[in-house]
mmCIF entry with sequence, helices, sheets and N, C-alpha, C, O atoms, coordinates in Angstrom:
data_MODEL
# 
_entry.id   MODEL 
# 
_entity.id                         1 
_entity.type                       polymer 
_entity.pdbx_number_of_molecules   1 
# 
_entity_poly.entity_id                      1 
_entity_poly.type                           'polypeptide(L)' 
_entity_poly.nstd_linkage                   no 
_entity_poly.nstd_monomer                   no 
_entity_poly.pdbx_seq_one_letter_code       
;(UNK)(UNK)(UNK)(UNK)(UNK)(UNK)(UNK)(UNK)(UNK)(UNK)(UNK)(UNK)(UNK)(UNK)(UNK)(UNK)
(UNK)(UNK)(UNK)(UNK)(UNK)(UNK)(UNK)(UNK)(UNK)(UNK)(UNK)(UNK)(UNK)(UNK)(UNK)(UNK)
(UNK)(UNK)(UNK)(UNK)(UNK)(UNK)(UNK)(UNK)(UNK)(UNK)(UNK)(UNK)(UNK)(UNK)(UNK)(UNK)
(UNK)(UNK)
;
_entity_poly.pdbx_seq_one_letter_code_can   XXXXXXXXXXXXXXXXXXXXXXXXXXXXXXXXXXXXXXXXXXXXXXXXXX 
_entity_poly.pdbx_strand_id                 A 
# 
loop_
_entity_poly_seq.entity_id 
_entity_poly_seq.num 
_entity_poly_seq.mon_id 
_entity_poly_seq.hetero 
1 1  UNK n 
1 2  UNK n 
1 3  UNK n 
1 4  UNK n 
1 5  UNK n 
1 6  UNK n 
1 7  UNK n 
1 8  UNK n 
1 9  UNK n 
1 10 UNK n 
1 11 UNK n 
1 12 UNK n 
1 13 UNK n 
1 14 UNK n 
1 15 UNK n 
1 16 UNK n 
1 17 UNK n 
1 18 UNK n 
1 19 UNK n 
1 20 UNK n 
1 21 UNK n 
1 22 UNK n 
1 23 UNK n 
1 24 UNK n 
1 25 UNK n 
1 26 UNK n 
1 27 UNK n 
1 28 UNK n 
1 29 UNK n 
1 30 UNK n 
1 31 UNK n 
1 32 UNK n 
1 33 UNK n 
1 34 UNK n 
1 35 UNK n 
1 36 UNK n 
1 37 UNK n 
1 38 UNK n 
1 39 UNK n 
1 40 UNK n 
1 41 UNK n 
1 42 UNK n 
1 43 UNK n 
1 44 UNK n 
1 45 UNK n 
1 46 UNK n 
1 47 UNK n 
1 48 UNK n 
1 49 UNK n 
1 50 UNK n 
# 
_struct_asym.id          A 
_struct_asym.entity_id   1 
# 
loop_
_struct_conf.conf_type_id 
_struct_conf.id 
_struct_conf.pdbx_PDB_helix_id 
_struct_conf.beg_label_comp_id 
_struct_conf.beg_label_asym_id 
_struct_conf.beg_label_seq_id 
_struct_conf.pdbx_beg_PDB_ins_code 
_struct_conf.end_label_comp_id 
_struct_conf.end_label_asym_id 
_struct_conf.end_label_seq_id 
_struct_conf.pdbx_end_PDB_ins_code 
_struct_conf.beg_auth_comp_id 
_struct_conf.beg_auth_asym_id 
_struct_conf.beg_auth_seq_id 
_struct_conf.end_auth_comp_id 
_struct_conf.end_auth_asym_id 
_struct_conf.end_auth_seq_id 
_struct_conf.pdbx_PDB_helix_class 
_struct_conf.details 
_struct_conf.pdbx_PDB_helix_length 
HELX_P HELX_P1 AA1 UNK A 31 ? UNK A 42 ? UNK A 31 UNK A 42 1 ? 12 
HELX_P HELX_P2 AA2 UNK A 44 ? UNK A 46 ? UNK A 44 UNK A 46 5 ? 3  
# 
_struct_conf_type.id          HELX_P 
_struct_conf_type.criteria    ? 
_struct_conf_type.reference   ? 
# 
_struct_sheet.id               AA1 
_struct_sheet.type             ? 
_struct_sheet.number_strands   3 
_struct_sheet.details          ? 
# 
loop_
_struct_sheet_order.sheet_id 
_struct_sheet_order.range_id_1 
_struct_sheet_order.range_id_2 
_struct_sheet_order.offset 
_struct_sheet_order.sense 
AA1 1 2 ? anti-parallel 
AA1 2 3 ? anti-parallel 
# 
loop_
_struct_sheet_range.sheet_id 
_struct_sheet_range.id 
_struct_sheet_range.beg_label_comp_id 
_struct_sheet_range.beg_label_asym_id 
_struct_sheet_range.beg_label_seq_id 
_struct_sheet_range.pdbx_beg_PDB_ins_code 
_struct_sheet_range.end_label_comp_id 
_struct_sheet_range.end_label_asym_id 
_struct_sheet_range.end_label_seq_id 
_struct_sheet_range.pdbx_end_PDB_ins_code 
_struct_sheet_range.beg_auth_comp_id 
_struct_sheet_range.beg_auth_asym_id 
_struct_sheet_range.beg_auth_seq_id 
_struct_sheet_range.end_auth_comp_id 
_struct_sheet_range.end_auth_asym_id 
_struct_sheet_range.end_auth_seq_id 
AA1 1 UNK A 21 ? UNK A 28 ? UNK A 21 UNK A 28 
AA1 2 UNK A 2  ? UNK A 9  ? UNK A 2  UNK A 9  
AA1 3 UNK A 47 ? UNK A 48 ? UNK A 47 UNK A 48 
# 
loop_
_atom_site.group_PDB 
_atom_site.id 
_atom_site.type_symbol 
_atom_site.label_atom_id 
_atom_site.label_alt_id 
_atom_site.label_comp_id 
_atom_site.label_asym_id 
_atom_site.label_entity_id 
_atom_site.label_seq_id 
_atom_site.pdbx_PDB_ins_code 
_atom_site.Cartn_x 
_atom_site.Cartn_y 
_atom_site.Cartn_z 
_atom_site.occupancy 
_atom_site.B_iso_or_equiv 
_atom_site.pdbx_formal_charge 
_atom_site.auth_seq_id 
_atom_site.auth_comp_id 
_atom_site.auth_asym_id 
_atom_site.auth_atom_id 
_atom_site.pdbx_PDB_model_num 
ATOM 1   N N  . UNK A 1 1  ? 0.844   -1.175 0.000  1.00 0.00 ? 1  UNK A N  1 
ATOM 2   C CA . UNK A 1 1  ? 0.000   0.000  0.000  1.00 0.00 ? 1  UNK A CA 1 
ATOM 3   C C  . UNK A 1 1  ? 0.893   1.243  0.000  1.00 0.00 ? 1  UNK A C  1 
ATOM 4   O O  . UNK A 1 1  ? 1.971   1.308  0.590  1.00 0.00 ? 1  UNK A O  1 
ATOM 5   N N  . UNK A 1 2  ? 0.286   2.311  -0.786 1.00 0.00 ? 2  UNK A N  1 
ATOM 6   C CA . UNK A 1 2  ? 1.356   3.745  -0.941 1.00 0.00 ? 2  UNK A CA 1 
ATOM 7   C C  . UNK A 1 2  ? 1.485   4.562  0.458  1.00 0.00 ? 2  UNK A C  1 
ATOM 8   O O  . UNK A 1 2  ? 0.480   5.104  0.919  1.00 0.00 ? 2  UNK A O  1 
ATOM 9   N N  . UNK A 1 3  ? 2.364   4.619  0.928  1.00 0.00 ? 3  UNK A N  1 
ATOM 10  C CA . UNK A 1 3  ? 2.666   6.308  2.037  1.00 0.00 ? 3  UNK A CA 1 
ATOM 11  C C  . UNK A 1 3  ? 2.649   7.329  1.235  1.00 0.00 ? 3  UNK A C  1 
ATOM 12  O O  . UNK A 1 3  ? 3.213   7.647  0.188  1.00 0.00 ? 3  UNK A O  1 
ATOM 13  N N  . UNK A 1 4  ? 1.461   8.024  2.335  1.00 0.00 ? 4  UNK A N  1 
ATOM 14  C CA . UNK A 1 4  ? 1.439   10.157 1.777  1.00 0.00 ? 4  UNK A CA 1 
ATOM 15  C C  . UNK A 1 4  ? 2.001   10.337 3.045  1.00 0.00 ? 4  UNK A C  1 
ATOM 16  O O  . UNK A 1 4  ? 2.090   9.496  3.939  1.00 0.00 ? 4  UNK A O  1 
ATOM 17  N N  . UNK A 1 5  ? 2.344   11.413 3.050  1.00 0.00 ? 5  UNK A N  1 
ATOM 18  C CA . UNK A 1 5  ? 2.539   12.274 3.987  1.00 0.00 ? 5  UNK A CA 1 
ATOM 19  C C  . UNK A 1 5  ? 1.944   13.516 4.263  1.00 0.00 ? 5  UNK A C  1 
ATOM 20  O O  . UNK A 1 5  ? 1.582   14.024 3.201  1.00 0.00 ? 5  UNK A O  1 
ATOM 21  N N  . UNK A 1 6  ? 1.671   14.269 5.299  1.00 0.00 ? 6  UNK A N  1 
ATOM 22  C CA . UNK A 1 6  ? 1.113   15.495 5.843  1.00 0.00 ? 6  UNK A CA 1 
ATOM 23  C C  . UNK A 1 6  ? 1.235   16.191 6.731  1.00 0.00 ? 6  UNK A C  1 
ATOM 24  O O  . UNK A 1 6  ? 1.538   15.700 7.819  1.00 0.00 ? 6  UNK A O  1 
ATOM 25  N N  . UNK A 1 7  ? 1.082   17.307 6.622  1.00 0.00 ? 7  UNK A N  1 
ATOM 26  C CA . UNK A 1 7  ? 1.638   18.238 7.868  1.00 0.00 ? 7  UNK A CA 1 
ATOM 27  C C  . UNK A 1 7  ? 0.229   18.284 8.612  1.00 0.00 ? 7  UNK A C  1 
ATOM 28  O O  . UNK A 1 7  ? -0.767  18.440 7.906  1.00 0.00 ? 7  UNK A O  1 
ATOM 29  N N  . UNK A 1 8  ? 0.049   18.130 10.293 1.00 0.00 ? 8  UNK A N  1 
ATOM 30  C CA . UNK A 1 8  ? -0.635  18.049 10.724 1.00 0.00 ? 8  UNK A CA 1 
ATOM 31  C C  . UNK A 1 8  ? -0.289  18.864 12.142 1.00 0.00 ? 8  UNK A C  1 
ATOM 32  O O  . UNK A 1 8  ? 0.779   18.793 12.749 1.00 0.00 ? 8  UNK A O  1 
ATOM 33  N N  . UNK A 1 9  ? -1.598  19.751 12.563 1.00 0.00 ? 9  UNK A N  1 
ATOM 34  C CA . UNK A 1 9  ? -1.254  20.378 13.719 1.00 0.00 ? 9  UNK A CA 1 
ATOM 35  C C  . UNK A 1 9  ? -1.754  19.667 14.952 1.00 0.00 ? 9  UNK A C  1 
ATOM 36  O O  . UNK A 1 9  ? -2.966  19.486 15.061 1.00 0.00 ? 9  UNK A O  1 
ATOM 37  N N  . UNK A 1 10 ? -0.730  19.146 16.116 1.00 0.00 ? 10 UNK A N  1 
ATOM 38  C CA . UNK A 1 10 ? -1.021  18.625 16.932 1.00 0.00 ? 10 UNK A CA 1 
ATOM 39  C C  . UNK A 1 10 ? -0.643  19.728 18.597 1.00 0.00 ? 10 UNK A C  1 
ATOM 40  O O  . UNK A 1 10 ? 0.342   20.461 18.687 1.00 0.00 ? 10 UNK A O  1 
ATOM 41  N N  . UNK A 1 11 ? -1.780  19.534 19.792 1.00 0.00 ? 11 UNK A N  1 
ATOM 42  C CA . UNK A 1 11 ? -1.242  20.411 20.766 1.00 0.00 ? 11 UNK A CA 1 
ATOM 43  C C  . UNK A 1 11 ? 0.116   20.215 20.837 1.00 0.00 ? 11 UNK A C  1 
ATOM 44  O O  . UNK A 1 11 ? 0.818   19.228 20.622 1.00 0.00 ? 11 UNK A O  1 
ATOM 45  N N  . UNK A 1 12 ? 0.384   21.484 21.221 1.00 0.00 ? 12 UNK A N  1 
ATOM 46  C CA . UNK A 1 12 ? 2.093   21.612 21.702 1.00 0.00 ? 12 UNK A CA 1 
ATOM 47  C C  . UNK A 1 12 ? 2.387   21.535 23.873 1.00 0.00 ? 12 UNK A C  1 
ATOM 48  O O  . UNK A 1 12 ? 3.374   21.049 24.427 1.00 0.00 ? 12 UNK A O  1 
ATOM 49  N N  . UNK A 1 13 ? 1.415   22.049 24.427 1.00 0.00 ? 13 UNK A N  1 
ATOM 50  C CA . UNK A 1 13 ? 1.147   21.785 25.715 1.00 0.00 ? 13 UNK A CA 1 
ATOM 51  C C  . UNK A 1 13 ? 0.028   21.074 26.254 1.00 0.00 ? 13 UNK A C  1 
ATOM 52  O O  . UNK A 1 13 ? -0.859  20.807 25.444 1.00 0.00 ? 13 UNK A O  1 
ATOM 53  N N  . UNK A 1 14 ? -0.109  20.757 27.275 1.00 0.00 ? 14 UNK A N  1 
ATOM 54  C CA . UNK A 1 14 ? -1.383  19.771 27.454 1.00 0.00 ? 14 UNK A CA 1 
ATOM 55  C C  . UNK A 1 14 ? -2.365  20.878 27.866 1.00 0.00 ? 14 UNK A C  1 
ATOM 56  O O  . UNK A 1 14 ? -3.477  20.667 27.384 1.00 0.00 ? 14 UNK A O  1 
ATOM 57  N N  . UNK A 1 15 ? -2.279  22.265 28.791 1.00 0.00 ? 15 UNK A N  1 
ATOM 58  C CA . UNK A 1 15 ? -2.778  23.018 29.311 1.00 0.00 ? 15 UNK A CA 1 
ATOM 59  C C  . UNK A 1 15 ? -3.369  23.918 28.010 1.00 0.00 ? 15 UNK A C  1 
ATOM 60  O O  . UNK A 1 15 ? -4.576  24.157 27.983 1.00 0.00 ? 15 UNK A O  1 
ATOM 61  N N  . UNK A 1 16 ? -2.604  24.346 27.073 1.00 0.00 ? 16 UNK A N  1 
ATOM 62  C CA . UNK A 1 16 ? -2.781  25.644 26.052 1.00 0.00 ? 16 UNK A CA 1 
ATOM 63  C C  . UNK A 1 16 ? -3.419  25.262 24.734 1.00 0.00 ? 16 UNK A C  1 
ATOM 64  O O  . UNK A 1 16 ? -3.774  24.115 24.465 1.00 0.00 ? 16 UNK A O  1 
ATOM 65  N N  . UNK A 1 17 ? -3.554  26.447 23.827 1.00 0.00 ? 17 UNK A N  1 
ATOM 66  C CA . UNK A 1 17 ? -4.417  26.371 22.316 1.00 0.00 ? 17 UNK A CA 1 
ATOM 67  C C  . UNK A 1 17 ? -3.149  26.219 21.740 1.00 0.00 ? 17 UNK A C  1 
ATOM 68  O O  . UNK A 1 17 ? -3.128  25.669 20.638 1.00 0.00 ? 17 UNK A O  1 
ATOM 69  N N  . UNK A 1 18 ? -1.662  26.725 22.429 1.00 0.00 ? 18 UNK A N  1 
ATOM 70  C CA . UNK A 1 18 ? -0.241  26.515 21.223 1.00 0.00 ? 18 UNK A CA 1 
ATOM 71  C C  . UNK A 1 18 ? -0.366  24.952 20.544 1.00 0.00 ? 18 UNK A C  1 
ATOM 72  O O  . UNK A 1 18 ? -0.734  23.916 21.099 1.00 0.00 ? 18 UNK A O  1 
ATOM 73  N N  . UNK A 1 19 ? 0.058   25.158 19.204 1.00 0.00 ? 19 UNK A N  1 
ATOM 74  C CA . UNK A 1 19 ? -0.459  24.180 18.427 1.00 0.00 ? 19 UNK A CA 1 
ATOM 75  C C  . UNK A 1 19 ? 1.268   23.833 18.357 1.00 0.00 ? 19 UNK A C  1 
ATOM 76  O O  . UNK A 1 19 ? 2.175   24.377 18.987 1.00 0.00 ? 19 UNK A O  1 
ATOM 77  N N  . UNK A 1 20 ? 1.324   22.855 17.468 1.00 0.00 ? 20 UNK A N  1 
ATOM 78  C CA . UNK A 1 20 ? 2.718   22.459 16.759 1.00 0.00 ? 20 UNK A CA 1 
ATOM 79  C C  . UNK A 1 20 ? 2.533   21.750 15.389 1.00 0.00 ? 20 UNK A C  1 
ATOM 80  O O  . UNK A 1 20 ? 1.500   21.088 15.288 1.00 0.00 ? 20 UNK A O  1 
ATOM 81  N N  . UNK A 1 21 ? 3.400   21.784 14.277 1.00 0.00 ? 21 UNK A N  1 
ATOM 82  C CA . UNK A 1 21 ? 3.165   21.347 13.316 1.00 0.00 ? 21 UNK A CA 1 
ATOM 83  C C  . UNK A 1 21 ? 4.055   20.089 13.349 1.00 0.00 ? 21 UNK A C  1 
ATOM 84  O O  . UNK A 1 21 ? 5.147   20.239 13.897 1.00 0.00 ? 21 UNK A O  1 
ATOM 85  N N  . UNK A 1 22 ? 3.740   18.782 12.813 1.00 0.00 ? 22 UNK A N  1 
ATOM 86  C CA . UNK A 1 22 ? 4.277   17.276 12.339 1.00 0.00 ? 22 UNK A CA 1 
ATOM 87  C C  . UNK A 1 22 ? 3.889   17.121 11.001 1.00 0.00 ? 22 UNK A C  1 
ATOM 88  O O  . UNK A 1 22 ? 3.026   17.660 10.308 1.00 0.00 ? 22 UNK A O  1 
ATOM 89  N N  . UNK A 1 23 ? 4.757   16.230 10.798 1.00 0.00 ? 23 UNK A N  1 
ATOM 90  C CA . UNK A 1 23 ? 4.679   15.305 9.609  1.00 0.00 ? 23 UNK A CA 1 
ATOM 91  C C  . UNK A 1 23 ? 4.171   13.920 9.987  1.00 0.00 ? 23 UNK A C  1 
ATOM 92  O O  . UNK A 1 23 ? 4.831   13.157 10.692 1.00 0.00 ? 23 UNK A O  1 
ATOM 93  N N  . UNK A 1 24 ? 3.164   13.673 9.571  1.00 0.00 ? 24 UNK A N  1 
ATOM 94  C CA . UNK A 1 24 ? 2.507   12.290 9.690  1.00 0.00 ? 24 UNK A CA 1 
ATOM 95  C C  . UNK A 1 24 ? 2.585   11.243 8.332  1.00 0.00 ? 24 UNK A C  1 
ATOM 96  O O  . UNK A 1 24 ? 2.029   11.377 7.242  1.00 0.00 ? 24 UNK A O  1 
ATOM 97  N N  . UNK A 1 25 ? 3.387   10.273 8.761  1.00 0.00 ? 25 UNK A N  1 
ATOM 98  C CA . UNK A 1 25 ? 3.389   9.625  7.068  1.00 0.00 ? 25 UNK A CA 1 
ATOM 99  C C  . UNK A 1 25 ? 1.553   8.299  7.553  1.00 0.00 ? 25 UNK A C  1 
ATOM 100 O O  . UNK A 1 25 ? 1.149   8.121  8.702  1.00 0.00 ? 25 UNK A O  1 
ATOM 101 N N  . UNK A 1 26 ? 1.071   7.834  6.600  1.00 0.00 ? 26 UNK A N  1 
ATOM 102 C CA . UNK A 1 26 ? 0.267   7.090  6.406  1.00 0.00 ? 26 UNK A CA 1 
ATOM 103 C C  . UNK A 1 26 ? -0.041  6.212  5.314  1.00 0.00 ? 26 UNK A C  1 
ATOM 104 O O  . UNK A 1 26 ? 0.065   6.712  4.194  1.00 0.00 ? 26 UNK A O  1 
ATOM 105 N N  . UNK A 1 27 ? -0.379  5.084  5.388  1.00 0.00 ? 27 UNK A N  1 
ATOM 106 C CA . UNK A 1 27 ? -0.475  4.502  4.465  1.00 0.00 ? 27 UNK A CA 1 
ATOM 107 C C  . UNK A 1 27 ? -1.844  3.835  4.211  1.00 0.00 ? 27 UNK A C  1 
ATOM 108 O O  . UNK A 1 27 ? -2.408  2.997  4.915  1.00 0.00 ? 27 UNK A O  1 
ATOM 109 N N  . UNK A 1 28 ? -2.380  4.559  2.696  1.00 0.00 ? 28 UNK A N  1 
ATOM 110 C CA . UNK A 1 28 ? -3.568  4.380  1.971  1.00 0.00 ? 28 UNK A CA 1 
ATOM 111 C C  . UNK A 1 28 ? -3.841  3.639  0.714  1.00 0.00 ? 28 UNK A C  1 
ATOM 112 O O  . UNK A 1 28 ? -2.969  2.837  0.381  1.00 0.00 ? 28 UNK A O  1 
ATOM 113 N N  . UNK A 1 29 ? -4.534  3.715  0.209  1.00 0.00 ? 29 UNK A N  1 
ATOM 114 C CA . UNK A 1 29 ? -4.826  3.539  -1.217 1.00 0.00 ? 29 UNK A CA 1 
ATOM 115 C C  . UNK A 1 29 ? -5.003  4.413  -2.095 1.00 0.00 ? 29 UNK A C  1 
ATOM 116 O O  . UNK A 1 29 ? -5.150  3.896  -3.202 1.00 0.00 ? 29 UNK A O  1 
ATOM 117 N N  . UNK A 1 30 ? -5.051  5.457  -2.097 1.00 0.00 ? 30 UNK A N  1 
ATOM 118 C CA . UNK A 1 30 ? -4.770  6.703  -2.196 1.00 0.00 ? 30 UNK A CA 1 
ATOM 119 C C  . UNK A 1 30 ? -4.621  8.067  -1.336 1.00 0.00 ? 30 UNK A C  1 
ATOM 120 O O  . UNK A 1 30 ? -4.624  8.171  -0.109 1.00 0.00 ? 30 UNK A O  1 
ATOM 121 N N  . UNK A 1 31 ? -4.498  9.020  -2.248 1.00 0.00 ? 31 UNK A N  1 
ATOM 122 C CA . UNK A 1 31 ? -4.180  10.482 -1.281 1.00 0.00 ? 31 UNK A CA 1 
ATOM 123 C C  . UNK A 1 31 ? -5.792  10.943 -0.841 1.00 0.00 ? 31 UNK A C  1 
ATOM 124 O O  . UNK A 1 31 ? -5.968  11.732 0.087  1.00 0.00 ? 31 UNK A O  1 
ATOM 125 N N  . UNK A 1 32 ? -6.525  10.568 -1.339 1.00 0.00 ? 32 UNK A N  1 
ATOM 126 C CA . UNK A 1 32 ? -7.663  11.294 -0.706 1.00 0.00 ? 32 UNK A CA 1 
ATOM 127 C C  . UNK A 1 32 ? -8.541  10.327 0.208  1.00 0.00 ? 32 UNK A C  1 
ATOM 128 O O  . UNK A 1 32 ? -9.577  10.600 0.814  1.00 0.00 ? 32 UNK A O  1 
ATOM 129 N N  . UNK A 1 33 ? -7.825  9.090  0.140  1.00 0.00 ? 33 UNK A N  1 
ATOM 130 C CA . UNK A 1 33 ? -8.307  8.336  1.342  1.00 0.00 ? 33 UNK A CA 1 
ATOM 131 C C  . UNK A 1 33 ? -7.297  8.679  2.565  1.00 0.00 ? 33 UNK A C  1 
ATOM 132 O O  . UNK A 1 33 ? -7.937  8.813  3.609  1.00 0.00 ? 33 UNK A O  1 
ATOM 133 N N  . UNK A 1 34 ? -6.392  8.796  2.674  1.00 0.00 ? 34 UNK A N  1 
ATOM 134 C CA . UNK A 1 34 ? -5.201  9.158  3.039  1.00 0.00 ? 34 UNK A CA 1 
ATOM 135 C C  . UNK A 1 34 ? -5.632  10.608 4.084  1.00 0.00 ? 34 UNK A C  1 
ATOM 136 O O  . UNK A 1 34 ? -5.519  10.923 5.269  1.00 0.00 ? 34 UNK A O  1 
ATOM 137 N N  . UNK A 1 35 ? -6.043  11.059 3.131  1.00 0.00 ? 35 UNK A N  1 
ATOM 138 C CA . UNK A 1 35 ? -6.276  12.780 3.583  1.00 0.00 ? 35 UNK A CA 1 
ATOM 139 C C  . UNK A 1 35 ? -7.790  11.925 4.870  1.00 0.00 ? 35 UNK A C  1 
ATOM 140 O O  . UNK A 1 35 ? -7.749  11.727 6.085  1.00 0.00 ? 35 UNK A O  1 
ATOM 141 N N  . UNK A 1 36 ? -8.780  11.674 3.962  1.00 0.00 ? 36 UNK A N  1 
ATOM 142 C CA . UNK A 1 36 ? -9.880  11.588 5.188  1.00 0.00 ? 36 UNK A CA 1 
ATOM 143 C C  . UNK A 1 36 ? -9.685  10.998 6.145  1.00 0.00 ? 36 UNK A C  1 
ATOM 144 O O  . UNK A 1 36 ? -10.163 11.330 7.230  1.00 0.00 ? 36 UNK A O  1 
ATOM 145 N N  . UNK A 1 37 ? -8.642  9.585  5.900  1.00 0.00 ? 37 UNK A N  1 
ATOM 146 C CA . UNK A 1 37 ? -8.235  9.219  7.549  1.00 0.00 ? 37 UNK A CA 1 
ATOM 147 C C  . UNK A 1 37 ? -7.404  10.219 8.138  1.00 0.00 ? 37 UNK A C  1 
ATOM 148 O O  . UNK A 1 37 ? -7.742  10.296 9.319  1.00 0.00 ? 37 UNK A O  1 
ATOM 149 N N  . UNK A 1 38 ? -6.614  10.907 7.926  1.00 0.00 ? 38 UNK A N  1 
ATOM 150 C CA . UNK A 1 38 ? -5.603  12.271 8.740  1.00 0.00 ? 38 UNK A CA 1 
ATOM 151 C C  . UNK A 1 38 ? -6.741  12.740 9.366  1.00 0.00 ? 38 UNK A C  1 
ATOM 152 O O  . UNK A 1 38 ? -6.825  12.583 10.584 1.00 0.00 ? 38 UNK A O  1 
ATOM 153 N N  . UNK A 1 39 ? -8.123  13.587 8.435  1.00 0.00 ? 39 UNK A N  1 
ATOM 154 C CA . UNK A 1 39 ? -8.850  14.696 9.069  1.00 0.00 ? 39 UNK A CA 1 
ATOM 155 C C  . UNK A 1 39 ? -9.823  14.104 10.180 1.00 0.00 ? 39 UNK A C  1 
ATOM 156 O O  . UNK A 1 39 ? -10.130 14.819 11.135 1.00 0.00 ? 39 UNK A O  1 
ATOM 157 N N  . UNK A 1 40 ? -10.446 12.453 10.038 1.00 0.00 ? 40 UNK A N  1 
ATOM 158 C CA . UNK A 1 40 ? -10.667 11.613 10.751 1.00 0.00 ? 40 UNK A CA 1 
ATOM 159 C C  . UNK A 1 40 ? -10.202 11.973 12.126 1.00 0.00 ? 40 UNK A C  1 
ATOM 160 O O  . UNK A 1 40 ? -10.775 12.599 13.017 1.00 0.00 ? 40 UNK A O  1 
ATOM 161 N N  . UNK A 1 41 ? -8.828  11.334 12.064 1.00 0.00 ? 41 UNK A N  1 
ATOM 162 C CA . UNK A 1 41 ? -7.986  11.639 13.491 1.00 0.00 ? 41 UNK A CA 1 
ATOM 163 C C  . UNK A 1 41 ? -7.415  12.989 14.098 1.00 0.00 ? 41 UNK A C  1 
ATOM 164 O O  . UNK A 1 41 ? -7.069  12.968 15.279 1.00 0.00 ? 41 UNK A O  1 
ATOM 165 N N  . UNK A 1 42 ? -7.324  13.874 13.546 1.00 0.00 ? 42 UNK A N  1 
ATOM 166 C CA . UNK A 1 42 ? -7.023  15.152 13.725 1.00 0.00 ? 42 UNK A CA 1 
ATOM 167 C C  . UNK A 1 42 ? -7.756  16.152 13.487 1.00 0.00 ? 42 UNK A C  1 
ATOM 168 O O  . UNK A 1 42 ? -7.353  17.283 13.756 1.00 0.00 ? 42 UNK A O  1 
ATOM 169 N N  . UNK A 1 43 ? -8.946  15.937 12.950 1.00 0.00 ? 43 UNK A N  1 
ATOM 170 C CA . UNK A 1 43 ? -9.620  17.438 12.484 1.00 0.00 ? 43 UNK A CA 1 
ATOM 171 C C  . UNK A 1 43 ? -9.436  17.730 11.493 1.00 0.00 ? 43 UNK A C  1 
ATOM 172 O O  . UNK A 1 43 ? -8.325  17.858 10.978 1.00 0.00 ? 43 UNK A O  1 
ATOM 173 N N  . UNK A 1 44 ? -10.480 17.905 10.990 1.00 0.00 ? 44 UNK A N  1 
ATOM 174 C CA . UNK A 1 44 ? -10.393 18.712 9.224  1.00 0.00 ? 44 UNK A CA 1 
ATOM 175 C C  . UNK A 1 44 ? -9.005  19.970 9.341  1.00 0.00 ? 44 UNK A C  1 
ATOM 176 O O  . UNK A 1 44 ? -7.905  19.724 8.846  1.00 0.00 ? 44 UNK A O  1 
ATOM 177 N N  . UNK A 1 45 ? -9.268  21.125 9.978  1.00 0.00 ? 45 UNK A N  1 
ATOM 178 C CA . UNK A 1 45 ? -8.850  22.547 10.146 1.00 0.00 ? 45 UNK A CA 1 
ATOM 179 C C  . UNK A 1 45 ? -7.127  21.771 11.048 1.00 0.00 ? 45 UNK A C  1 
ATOM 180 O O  . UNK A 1 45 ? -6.241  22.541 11.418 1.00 0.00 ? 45 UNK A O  1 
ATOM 181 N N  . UNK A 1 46 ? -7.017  20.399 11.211 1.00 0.00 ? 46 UNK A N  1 
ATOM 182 C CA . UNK A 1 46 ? -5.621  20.362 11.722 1.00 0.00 ? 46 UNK A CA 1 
ATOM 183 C C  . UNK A 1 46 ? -4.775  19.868 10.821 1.00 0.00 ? 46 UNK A C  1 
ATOM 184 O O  . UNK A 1 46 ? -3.601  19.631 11.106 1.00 0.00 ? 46 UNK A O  1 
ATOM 185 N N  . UNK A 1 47 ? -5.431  19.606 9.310  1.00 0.00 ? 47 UNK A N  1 
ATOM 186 C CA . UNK A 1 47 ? -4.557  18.863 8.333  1.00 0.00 ? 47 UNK A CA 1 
ATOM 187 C C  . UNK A 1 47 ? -4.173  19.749 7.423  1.00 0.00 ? 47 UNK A C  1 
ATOM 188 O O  . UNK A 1 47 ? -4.567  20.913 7.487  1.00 0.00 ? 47 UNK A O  1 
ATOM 189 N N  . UNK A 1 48 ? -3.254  19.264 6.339  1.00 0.00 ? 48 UNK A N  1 
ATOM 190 C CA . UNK A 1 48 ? -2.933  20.618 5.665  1.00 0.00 ? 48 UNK A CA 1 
ATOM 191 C C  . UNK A 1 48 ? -2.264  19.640 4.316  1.00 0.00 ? 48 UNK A C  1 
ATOM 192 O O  . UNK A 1 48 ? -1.323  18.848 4.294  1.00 0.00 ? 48 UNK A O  1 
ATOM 193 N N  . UNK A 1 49 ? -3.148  20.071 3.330  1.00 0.00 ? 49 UNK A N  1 
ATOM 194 C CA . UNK A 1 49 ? -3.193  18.994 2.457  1.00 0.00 ? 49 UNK A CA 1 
ATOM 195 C C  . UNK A 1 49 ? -1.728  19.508 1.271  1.00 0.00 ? 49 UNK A C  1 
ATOM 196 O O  . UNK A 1 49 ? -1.394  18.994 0.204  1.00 0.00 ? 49 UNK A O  1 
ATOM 197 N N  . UNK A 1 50 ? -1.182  20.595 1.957  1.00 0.00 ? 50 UNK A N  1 
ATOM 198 C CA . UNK A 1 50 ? -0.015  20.876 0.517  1.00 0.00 ? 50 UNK A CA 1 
ATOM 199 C C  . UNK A 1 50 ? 1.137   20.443 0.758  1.00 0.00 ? 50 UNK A C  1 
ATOM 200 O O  . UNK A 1 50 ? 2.025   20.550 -0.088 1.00 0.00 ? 50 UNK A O  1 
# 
């Protein structure tokens, strides 16, 4: 099965809104299955599809 990768914003403190940006690799069958499991687990507004 193919790996995408994505930048994804995950908290940066357990207490605060400071966010942090990662790279999440995953592996799909494609990129736009790929993408809906990311926004799935993280939130639409925490994925960043470029």
């Amino acid at each position: 099965m193919p790996k995408f990768k994505a930048y994804v914003k995950v908290p940066a403190e357990s207490k605060g809104s400071l966010k942090r940006i990662v790279t999440k690799t995953i592996s799909a069958g494609n990129s736009v299955n790929a993408l809906a499991q990311l926004r799935g687990q993280y939130g639409s507004s925490n994925v960043n599809n470029d």
